[in-house]
Backbone as CSV, one residue per row, in Angstrom:
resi,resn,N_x,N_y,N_z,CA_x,CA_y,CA_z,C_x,C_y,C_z
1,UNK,-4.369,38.393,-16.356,-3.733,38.954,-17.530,-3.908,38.010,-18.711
2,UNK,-3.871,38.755,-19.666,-3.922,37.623,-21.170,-2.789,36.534,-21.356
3,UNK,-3.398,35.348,-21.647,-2.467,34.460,-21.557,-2.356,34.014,-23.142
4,UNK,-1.301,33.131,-23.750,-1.284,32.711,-24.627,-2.689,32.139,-25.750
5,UNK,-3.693,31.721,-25.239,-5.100,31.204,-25.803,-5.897,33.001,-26.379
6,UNK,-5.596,33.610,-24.822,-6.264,34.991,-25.033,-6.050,35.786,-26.102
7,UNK,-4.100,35.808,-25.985,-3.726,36.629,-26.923,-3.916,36.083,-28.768
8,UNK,-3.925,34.731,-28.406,-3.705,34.157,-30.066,-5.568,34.328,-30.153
9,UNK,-6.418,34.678,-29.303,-8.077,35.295,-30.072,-7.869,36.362,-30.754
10,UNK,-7.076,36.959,-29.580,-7.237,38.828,-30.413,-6.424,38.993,-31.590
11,UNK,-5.215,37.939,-31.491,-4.680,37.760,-33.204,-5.448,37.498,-34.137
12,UNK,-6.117,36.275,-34.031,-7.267,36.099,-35.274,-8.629,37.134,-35.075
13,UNK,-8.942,37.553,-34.093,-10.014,38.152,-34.496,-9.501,39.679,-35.523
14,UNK,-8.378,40.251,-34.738,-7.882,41.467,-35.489,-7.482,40.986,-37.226
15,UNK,-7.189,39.928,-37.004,-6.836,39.030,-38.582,-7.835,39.658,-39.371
16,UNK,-9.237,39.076,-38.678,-10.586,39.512,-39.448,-11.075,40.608,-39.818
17,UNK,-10.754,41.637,-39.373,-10.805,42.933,-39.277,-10.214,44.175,-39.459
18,UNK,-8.787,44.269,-39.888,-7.969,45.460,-39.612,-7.241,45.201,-40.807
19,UNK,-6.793,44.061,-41.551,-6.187,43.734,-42.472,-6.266,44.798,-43.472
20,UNK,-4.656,45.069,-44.460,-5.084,45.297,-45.651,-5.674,46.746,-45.545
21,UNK,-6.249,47.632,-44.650,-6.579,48.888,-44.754,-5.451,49.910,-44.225
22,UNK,-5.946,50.543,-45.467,-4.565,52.367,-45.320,-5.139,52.700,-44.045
23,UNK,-3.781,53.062,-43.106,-3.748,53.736,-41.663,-3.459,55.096,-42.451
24,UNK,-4.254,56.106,-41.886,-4.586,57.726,-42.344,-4.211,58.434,-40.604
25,UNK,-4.352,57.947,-39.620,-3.851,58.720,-38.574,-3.416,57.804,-37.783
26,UNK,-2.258,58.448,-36.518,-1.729,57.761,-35.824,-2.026,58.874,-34.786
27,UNK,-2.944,58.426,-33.554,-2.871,59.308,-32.107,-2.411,58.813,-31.182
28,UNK,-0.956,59.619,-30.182,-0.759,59.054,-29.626,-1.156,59.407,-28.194
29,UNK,-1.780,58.860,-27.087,-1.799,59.807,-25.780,-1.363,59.684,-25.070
30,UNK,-0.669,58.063,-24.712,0.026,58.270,-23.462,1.476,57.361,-24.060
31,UNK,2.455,58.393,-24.479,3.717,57.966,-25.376,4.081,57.491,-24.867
32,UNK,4.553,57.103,-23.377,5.090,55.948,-22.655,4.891,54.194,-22.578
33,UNK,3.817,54.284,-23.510,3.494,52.853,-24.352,4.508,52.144,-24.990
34,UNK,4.642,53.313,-26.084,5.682,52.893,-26.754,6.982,53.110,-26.896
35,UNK,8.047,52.573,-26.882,9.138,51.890,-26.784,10.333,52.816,-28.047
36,UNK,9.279,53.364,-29.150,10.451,53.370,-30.294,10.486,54.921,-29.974
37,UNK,11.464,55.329,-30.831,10.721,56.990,-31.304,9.121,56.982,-32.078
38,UNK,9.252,58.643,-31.319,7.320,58.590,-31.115,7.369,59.488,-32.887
39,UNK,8.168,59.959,-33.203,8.257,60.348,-34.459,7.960,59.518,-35.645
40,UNK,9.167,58.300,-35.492,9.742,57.694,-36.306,8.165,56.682,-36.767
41,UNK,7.497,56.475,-35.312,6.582,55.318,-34.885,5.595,55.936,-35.986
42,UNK,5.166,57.316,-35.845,3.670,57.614,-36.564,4.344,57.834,-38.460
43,UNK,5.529,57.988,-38.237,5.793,58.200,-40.363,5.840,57.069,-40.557
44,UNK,5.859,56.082,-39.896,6.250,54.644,-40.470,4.514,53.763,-40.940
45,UNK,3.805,54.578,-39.931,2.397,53.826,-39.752,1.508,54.354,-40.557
46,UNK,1.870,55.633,-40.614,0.565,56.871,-41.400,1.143,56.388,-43.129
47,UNK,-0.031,56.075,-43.785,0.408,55.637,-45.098,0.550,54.048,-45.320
48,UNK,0.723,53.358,-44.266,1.042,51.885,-44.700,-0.054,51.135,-43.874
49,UNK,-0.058,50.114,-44.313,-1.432,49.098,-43.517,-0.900,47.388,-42.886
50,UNK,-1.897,46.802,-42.291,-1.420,45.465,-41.524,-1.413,44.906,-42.420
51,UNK,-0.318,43.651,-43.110,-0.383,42.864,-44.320,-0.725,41.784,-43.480
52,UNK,-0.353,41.613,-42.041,-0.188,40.139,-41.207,-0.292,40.357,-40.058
53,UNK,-0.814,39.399,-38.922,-0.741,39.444,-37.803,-0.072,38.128,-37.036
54,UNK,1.283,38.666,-36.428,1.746,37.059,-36.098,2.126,36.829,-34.814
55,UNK,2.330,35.977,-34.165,2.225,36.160,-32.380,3.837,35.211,-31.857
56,UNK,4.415,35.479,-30.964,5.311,34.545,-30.410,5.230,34.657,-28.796
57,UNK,4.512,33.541,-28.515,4.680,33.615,-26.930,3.026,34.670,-26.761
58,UNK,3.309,35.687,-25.645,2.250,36.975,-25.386,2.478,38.016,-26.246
59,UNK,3.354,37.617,-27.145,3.865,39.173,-28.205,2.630,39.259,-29.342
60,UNK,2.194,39.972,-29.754,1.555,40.611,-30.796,2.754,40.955,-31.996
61,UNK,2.721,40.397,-33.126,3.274,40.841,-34.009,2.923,41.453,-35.153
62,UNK,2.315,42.170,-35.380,1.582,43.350,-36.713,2.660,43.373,-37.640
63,UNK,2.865,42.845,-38.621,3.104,42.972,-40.026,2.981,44.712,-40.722
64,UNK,4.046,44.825,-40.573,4.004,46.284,-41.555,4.581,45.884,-43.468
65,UNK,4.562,46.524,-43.928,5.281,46.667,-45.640,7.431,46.308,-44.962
66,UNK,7.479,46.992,-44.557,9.285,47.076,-44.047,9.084,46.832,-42.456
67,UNK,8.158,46.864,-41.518,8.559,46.971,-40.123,7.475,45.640,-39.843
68,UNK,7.699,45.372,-38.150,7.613,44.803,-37.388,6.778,46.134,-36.168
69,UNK,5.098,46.106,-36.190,4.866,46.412,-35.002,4.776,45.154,-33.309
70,UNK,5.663,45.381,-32.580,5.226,44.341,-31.763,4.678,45.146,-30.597
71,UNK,3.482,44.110,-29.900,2.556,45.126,-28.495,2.609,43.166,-27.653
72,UNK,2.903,44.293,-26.411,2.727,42.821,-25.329,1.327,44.074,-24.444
73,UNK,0.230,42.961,-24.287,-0.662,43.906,-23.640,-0.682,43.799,-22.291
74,UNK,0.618,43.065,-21.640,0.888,42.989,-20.030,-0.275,42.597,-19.131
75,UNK,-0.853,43.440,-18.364,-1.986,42.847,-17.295,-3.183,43.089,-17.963
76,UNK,-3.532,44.076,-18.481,-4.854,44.469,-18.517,-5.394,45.478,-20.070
77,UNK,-3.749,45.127,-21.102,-4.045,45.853,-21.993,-4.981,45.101,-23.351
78,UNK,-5.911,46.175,-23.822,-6.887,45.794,-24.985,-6.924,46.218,-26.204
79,UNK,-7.770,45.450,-27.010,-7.763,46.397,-28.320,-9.434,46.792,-28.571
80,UNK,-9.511,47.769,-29.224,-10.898,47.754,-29.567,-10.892,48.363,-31.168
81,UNK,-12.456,48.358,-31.450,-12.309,48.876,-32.700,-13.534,49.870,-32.990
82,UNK,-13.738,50.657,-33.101,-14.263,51.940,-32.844,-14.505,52.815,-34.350
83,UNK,-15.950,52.998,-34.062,-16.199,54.308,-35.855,-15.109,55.371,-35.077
84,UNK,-14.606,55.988,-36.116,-13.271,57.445,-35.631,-14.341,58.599,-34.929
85,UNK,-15.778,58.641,-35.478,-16.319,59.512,-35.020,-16.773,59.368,-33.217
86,UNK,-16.778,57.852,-32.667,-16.422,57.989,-31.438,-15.587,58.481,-30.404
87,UNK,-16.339,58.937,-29.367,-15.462,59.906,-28.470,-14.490,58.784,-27.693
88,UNK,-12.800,59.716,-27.670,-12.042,58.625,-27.602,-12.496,58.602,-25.677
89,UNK,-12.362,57.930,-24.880,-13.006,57.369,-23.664,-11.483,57.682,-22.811
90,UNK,-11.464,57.044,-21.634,-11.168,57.325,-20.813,-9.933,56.024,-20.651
91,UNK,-8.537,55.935,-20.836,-7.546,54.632,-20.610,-7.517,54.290,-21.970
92,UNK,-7.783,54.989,-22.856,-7.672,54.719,-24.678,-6.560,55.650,-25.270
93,UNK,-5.241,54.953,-25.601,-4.316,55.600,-25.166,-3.055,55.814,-26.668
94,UNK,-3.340,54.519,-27.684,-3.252,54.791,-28.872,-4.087,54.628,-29.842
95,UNK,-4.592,55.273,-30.490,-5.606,55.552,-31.520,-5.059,55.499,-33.034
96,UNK,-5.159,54.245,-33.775,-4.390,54.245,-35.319,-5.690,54.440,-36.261
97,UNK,-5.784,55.037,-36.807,-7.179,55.254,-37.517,-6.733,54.681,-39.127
98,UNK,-8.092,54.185,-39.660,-8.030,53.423,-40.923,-8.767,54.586,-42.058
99,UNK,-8.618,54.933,-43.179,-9.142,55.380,-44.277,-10.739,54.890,-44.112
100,UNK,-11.315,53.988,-44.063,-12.718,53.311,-43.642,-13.216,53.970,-42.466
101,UNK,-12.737,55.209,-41.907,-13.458,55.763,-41.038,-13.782,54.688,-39.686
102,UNK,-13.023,54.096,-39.213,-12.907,52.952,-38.444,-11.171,53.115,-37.443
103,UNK,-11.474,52.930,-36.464,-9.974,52.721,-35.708,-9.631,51.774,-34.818
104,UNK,-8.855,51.361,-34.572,-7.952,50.723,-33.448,-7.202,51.467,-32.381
105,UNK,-8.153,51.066,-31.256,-7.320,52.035,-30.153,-6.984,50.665,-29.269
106,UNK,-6.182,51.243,-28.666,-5.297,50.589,-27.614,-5.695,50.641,-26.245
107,UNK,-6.427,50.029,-25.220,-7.095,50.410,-24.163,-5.946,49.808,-23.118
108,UNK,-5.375,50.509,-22.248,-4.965,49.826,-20.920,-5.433,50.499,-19.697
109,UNK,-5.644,49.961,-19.035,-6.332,50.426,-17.744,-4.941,50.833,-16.656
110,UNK,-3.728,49.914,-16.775,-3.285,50.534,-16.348,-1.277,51.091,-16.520
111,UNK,-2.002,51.213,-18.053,-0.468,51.220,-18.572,0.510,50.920,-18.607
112,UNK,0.207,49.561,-18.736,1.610,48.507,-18.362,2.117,48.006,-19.617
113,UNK,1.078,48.064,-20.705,1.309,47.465,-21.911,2.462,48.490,-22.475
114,UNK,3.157,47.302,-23.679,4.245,48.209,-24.736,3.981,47.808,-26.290
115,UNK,5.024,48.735,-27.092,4.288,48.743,-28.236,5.820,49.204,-28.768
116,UNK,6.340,48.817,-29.705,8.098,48.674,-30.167,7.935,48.415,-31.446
117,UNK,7.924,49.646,-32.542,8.827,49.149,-33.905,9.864,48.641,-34.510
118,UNK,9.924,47.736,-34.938,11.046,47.410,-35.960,11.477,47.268,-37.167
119,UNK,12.734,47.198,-37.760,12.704,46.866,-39.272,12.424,45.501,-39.192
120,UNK,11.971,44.879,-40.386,11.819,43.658,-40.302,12.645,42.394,-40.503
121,UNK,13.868,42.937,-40.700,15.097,42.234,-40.503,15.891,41.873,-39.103
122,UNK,15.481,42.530,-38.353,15.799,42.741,-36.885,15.151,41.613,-36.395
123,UNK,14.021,41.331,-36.644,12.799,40.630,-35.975,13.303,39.358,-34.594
124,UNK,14.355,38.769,-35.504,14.915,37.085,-34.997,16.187,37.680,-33.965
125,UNK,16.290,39.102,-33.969,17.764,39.705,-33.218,17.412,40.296,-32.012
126,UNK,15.807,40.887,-32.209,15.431,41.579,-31.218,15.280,41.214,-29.786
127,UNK,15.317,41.397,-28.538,15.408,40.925,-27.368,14.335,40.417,-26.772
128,UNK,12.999,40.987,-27.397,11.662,40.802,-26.183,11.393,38.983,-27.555
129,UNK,12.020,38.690,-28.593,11.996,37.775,-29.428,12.950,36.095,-28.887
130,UNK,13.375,37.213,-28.583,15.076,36.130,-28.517,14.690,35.409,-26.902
131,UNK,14.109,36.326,-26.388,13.987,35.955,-24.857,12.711,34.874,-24.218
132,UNK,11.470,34.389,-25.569,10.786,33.673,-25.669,11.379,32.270,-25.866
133,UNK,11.242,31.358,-24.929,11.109,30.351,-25.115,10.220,29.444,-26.524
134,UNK,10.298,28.093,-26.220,9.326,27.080,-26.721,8.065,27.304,-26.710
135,UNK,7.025,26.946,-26.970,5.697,27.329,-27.196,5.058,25.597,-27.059
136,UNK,3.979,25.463,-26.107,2.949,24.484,-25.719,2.951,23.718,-27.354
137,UNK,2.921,24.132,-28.306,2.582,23.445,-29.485,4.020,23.300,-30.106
138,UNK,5.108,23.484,-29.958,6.139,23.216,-30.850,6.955,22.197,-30.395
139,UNK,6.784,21.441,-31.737,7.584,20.319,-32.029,9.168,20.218,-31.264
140,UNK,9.636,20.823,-31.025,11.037,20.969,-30.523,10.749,21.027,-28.844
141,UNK,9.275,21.030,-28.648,9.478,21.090,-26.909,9.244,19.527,-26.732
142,UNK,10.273,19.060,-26.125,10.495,17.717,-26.258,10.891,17.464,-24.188
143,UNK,10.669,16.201,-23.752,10.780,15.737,-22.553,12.526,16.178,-22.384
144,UNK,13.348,16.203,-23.259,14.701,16.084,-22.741,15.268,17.583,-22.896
145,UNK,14.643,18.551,-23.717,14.233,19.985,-23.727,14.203,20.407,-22.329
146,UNK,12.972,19.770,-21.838,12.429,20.803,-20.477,13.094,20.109,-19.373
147,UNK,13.678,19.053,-19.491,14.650,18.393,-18.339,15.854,18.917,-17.979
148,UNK,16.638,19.510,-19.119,17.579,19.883,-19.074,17.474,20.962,-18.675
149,UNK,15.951,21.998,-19.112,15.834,23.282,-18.605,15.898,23.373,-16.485
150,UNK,15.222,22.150,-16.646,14.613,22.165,-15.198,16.324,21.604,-14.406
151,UNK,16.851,20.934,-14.788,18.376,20.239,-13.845,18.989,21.290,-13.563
152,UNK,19.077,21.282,-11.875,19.475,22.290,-11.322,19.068,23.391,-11.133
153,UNK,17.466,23.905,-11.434,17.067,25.093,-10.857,16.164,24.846,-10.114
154,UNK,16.577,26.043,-9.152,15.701,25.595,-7.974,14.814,26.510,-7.556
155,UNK,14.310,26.379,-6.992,12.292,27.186,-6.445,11.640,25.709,-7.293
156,UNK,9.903,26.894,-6.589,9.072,26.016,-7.370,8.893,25.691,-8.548
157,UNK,8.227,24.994,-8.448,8.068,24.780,-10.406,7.067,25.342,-10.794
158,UNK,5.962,26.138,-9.983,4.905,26.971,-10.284,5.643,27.994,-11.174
159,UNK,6.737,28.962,-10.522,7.293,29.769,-10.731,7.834,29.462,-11.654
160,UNK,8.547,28.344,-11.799,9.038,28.240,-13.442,8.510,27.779,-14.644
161,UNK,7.341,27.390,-14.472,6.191,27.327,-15.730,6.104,28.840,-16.352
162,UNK,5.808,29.804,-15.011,5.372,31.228,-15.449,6.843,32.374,-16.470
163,UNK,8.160,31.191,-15.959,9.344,31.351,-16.647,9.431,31.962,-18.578
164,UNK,9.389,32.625,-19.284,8.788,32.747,-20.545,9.994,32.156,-21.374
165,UNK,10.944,32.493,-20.729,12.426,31.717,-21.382,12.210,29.978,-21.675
166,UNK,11.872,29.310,-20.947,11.626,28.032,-20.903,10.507,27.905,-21.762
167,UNK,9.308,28.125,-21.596,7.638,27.919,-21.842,7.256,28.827,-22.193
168,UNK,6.974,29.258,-23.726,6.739,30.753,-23.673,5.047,30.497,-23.872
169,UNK,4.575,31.674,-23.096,2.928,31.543,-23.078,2.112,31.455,-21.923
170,UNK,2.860,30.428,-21.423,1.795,30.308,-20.053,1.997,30.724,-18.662
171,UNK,0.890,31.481,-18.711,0.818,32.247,-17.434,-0.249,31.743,-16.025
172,UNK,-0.268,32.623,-15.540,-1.256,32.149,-13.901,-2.261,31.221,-14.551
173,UNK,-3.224,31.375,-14.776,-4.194,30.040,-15.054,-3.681,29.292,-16.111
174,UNK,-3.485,29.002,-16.784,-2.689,28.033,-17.486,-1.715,26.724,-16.487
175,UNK,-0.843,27.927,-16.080,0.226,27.005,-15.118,-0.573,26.018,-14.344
176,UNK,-1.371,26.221,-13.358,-2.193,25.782,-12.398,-3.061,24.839,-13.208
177,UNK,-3.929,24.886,-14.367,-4.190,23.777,-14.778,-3.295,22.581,-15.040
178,UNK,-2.061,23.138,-15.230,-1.319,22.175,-16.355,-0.594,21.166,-15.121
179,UNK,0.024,21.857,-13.911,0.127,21.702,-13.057,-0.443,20.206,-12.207
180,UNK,-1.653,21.166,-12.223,-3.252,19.833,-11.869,-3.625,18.249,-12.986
181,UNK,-3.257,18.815,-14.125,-3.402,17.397,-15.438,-2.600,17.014,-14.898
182,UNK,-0.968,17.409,-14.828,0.135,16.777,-14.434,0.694,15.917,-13.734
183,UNK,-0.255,16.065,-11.929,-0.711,15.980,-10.867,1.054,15.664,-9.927
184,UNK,1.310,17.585,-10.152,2.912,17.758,-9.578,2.184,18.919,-8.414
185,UNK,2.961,18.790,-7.638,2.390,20.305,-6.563,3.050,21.209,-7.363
186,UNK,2.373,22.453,-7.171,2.766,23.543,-7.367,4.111,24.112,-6.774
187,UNK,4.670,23.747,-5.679,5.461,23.879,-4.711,6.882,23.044,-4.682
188,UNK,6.610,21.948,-5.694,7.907,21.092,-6.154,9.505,21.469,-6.068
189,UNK,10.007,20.868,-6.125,11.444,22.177,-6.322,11.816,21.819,-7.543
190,UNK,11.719,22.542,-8.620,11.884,22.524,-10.255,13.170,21.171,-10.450
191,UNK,13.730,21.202,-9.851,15.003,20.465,-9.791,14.711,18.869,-9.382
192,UNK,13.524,18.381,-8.998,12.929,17.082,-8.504,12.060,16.953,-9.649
193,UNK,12.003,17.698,-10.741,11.097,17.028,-11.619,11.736,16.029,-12.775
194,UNK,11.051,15.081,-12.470,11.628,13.899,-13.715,11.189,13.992,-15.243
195,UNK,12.057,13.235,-15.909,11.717,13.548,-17.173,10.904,12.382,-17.541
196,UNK,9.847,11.684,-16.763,8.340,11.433,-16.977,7.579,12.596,-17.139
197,UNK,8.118,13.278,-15.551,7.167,13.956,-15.540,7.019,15.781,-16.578
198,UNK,7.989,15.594,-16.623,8.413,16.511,-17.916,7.601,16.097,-19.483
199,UNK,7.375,15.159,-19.542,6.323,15.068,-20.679,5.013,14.675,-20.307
200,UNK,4.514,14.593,-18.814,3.320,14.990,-18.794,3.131,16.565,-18.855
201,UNK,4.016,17.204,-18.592,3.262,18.782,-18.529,3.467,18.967,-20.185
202,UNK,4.488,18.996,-20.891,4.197,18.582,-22.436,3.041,18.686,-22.606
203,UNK,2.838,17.237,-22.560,1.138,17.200,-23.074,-0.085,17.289,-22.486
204,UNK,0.043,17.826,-21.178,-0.729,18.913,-20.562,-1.077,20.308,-21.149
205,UNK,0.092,20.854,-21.174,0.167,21.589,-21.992,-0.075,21.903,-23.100
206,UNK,-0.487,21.194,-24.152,-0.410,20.929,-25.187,-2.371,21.010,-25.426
207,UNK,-2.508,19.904,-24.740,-3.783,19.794,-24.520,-4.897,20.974,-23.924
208,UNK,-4.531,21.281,-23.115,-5.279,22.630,-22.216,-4.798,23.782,-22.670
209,UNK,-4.213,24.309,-23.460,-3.831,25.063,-24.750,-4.738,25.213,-25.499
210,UNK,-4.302,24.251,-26.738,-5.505,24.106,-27.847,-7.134,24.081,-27.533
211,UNK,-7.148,23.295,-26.517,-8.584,23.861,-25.866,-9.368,25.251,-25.767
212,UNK,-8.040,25.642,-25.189,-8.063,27.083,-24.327,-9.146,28.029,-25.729
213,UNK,-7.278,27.738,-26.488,-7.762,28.516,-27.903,-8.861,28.861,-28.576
214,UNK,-9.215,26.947,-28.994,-10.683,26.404,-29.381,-12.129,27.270,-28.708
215,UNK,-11.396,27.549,-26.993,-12.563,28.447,-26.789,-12.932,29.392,-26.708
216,UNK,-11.580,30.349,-27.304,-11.670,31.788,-27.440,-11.164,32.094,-25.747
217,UNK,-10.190,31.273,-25.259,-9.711,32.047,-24.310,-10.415,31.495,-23.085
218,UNK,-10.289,32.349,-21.649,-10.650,32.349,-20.764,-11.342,33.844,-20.515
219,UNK,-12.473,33.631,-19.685,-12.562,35.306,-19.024,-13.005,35.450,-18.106
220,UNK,-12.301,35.967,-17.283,-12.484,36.034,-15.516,-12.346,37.287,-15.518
221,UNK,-13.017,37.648,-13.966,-12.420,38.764,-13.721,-11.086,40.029,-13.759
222,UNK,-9.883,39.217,-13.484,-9.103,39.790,-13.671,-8.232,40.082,-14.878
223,UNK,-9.572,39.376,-15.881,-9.067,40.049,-17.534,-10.056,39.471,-18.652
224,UNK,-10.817,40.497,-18.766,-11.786,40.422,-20.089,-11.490,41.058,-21.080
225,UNK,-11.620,40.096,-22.432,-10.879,40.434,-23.667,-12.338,41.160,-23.990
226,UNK,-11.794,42.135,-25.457,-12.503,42.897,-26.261,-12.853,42.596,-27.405
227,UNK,-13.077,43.492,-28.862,-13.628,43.159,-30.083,-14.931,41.839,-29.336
228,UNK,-15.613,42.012,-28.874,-16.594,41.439,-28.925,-16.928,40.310,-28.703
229,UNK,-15.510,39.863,-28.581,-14.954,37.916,-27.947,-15.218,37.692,-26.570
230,UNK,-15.911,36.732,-26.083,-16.550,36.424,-24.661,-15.133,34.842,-24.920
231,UNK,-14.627,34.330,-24.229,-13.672,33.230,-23.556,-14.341,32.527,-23.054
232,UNK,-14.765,30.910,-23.614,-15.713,30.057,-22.856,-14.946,29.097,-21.905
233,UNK,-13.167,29.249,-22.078,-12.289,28.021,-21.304,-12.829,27.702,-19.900
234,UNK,-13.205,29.361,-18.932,-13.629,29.113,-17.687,-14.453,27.966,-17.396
235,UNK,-15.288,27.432,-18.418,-16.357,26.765,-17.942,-15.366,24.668,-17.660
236,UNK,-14.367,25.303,-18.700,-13.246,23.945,-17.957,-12.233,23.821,-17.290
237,UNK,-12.059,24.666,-16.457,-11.072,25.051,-15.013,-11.733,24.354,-14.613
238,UNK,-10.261,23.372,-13.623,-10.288,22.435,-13.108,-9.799,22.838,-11.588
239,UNK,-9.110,23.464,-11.619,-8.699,23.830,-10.146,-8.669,25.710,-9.902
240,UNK,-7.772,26.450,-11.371,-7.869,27.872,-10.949,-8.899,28.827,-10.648
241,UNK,-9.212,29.247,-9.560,-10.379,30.140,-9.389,-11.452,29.581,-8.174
242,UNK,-11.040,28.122,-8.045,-11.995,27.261,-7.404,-11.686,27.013,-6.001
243,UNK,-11.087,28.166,-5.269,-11.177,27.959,-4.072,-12.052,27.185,-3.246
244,UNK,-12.130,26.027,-2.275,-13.054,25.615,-1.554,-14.076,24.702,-2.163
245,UNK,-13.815,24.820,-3.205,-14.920,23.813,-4.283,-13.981,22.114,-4.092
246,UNK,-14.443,21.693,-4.302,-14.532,20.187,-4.618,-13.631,19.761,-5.681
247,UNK,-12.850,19.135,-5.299,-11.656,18.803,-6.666,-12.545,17.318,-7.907
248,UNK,-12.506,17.555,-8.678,-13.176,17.039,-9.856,-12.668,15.552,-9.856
249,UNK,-11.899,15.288,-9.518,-11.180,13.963,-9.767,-11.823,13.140,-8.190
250,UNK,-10.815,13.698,-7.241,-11.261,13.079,-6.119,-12.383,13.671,-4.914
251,UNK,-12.715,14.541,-5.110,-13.401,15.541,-3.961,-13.055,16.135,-3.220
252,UNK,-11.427,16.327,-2.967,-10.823,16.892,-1.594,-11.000,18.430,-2.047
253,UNK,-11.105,19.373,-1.026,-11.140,20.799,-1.105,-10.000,21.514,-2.042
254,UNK,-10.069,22.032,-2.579,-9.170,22.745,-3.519,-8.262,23.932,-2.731
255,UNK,-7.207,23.901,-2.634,-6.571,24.895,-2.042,-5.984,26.446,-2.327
256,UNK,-5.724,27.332,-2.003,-4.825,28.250,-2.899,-3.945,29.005,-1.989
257,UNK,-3.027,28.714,-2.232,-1.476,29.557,-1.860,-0.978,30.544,-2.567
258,UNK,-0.027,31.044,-1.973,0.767,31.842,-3.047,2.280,31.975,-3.498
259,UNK,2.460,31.481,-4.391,3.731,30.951,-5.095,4.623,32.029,-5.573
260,UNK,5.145,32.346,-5.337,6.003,33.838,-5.562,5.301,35.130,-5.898
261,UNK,4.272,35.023,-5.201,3.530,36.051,-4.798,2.281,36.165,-5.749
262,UNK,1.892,35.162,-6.882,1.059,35.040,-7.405,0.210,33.156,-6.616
263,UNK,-1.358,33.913,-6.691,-2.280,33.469,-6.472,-1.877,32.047,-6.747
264,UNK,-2.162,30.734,-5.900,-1.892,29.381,-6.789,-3.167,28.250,-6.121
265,UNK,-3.476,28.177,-7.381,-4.854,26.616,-6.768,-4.672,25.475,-6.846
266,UNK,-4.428,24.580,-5.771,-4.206,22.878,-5.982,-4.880,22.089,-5.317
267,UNK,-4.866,20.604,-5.902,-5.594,19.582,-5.071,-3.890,18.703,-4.417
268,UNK,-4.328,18.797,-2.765,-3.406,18.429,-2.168,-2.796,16.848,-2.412
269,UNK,-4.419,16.319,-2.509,-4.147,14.686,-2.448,-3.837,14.426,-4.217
270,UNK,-4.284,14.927,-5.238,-3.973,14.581,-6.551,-2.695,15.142,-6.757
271,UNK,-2.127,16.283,-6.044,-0.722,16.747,-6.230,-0.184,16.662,-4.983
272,UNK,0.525,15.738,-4.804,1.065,15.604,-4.026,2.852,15.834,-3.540
């Protein structure tokens, strides 16, 4: 699924592209996308255009004149951008069309993604807002921040990286790298982590982030971005994906378990 690096591509690339043009139609096909009234959603859109595109965490935030469009594209949701005279395809499910004879459709394969208007005063009140944590790059995520988050909860700490309340952003491959820089098992009990080690994932984090970004993402199988963006991060995974391969640091076999029911890759002897 799109992770924080992924989603902040398709922010700037849509930046490049969609800005600033009159929306002339709104199609909707599979209304269970979205979240608001399906009425309210197309008078608000038909007539007004993207002034901004702004992101918190996996949220998509589209800039309206008075509203707030927000889209989380969940596992497998996309954007594309399409002449209107193309035939709309097959899992293309909202269609916003531009005056430029040009559109934005919404691709999910398997309709997991959402899509929620707001006024734009609401924005800081709203729940899928409020419920985002800190972010890999903000100044306020500090060693005594994520210590305090971590004292006293218990499971792994795989599972609570993937936490969005705490860490907002990082998901399955992310975690597992950051994890691996860190050199914490995946399997830890959140509650044994020290606040050393709380600012190595910091700036683990921090680091394998901006990277991420820098490279337009990741793209694996189980999620290739659109508009035309290929994700070069794969080529610096260090442990996720690398079953049986050779751990980079020391050579021991790379392992993978599964951590609350998502996929997990570690080096036994570097995480110990």
């Amino acid at each position: 699924m799109p992770e924080i690096a992924e989603v902040e591509t398709v922010r700037n690339t849509l930046k490049m592209r969609i800005l600033n043009k009159k929306i002339v139609n709104v199609n909707i096909i599979y209304p269970n996308i979205i979240e608001s009234d399906k009425d309210e959603f197309k008078k608000v859109l038909i007539g007004n255009e993207f002034v901004d595109i702004l992101r918190k965490g996996k949220w998509l935030i589209f800039e309206l004149h008075n509203h707030y469009l927000l889209s989380h594209l969940r596992m497998e949701g996309k954007y594309f951008i399409k002449d209107s005279s193309e035939e709309i395809v097959k899992h293309e499910h909202i269609i916003i069309s531009f005056n430029d004879n040009t559109d934005l459709r919404y691709h999910d394969t398997r309709k997991f993604g959402r899509m929620k208007l707001i006024k734009k005063e609401d924005l800081a009140s709203t729940k899928e807002i409020q419920k985002q944590g800190l972010e890999p790059m903000d100044k306020e995520l500090t060693k005594e921040y994520l210590h305090e988050k971590f004292m006293g909860k218990r499971g792994p700490i795989k599972t609570t990286l993937l936490d969005q309340e705490i860490i907002s952003g990082l998901g399955n491959i992310y975690a597992d790298e950051v994890l691996f820089a860190s050199n914490i098992h995946p399997l830890r009990d959140t509650s044994s982590i020290t606040i050393h080690e709380c600012q190595k994932i910091i700036d683990s984090s921090k680091k394998i982030i901006e990277k991420a970004i820098e490279m337009g993402g990741t793209t694996i199988k189980s999620y290739t971005s659109s508009l035309g963006v290929i994700g070069h991060y794969q080529d610096y995974l260090k442990v996720h994906k690398k079953e049986g391969q050779s751990c980079p640091i020391c050579g021991t076999i790379i392992k993978r378990i599964k951590v609350g029911g998502r996929s997990t890759y570690y080096c036994e002897k570097c995480q110990k």
